[in-house]
N, C-alpha and C positions, 0 to 999 in steps of 0.2 A: 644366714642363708635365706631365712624368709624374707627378710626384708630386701634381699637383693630379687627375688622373685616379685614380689610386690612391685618392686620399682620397673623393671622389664615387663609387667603387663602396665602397670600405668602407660610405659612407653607405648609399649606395642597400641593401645588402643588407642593412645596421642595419635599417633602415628596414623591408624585407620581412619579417626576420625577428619582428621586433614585430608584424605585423599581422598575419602565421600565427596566430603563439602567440595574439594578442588572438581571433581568426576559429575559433583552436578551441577556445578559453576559452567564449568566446559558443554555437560549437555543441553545447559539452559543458553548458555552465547549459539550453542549450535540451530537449536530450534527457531533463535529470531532470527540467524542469518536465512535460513530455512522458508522465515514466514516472508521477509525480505524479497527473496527470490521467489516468492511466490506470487507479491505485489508485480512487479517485473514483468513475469511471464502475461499475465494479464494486460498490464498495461501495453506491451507489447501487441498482443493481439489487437486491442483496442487501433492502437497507430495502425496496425498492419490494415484494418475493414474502412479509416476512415477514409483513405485516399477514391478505396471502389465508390465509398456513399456519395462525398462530392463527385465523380463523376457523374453517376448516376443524377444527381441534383441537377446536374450541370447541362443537362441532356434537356432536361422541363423547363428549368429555371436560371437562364444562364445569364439574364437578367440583374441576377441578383447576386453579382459579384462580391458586395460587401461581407455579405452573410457567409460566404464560398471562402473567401481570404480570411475571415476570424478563426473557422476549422482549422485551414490549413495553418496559420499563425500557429495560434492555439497547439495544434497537434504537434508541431515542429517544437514549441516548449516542452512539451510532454515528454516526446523522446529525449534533449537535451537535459533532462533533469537528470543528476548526481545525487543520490539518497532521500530519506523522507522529506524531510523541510523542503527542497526543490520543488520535489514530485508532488505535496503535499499544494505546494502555491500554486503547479501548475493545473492542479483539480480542477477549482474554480473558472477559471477561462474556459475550457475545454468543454467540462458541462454546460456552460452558461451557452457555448457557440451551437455544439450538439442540438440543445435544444431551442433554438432559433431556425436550427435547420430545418430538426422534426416539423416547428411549424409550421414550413414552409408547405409541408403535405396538404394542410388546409387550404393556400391561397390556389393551389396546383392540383385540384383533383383526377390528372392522368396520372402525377407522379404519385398521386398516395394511392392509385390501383397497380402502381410498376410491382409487380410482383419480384421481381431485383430491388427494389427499392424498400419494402416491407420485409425482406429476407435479412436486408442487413442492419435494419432497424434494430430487426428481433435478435440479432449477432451480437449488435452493439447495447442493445437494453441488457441483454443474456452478460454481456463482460461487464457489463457496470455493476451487476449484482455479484458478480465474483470478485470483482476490485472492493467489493466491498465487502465481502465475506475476508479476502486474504488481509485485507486494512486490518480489519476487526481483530485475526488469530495474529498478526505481526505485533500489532498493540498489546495485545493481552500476552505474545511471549516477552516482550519488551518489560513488561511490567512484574511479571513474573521473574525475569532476571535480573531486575533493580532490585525485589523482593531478597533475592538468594546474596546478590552480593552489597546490600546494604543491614542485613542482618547475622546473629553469630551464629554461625563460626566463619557463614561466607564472606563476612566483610574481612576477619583475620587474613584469609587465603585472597581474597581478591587483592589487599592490600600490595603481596608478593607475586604476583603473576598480573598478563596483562587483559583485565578486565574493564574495560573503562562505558562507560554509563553509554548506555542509545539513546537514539532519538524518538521519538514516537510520530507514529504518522498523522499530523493533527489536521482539522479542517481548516482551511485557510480565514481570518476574520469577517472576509466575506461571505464564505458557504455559510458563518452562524446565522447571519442574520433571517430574521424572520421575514419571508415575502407578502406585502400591502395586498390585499384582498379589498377591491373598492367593486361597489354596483352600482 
């Protein structure tokens, strides 16, 4: 009789322990898809201010179509992007255009007083620092969830449910590089 007791808690606490790990397998997929949608919602904001910015450019500087066409390029990548690696490639261009444009303020000193034009600088500088804050908490749940379901008992329980590895939001091999500083 004891040993049938013995055996029925071994179970039972099998048992519990499986539905932890499974319960924060599940929590942990849920906070990156979470952090995911978090990257999104920003980058969305981003697309939505940069159309007003090039106008606004466009008004001082309409000269200067090249620089006008790489945003909008650029930004049409941006929104066409499908998950990190995508959204991750299409970083690069967009900041790189962004700030070509910013320095357009220098050559245009009506347009770096346009009080609309300094408004959505500060919009777009303000979402760049959130894209970069939700990059940051995406990455670190991403990482976090590799954590749970690549160690025991989560790797048992991932094995049988469908848990399959993410991406991370990495910087494109061109944002690494380091920019030439010459006098």
């Amino acid at each position: 009789m004891i040993g049938l007791i013995i055996v029925i808690v071994i179970v039972v606490l099998l048992v519990l322990a499986v539905v932890g790990a499974y319960n924060g397998i599940v929590r942990q997929r849920n906070q990156v898809d979470n952090g995911w949608a978090q990257i999104e919602v920003q980058l969305k904001r981003r697309a939505d201010l940069i159309p007003n910015l090039v106008e606004t450019v466009k008004g001082y500087a309409a000269h200067e179509r090249g620089t006008l066409e790489a945003v909008v390029q650029a930004r049409q990548a941006s929104v066409a992007a499908n998950g990190p690696a995508e959204a991750a490639a299409a970083e690069g261009p967009i900041t790189q255009a962004l700030g070509r444009l910013f320095a357009l303020a220098e050559a245009y000193p009506n347009l770096k007083a346009d009080a609309n034009f300094r408004q959505l600088q500060e919009e777009i500088t303000s979402t760049e620092d959130r894209v970069s804050y939700a990059r940051q908490f995406y990455n670190d749940s991403v990482t976090a969830y590799h954590n749970r379901i690549d160690t025991f008992p989560g790797v048992v329980v991932a094995k049988f449910g469908t848990f399959p590895r993410r991406e991370l939001f990495e910087a494109a091999p061109t944002d690494r590089d380091v920019p030439k500083v010459q006098f």
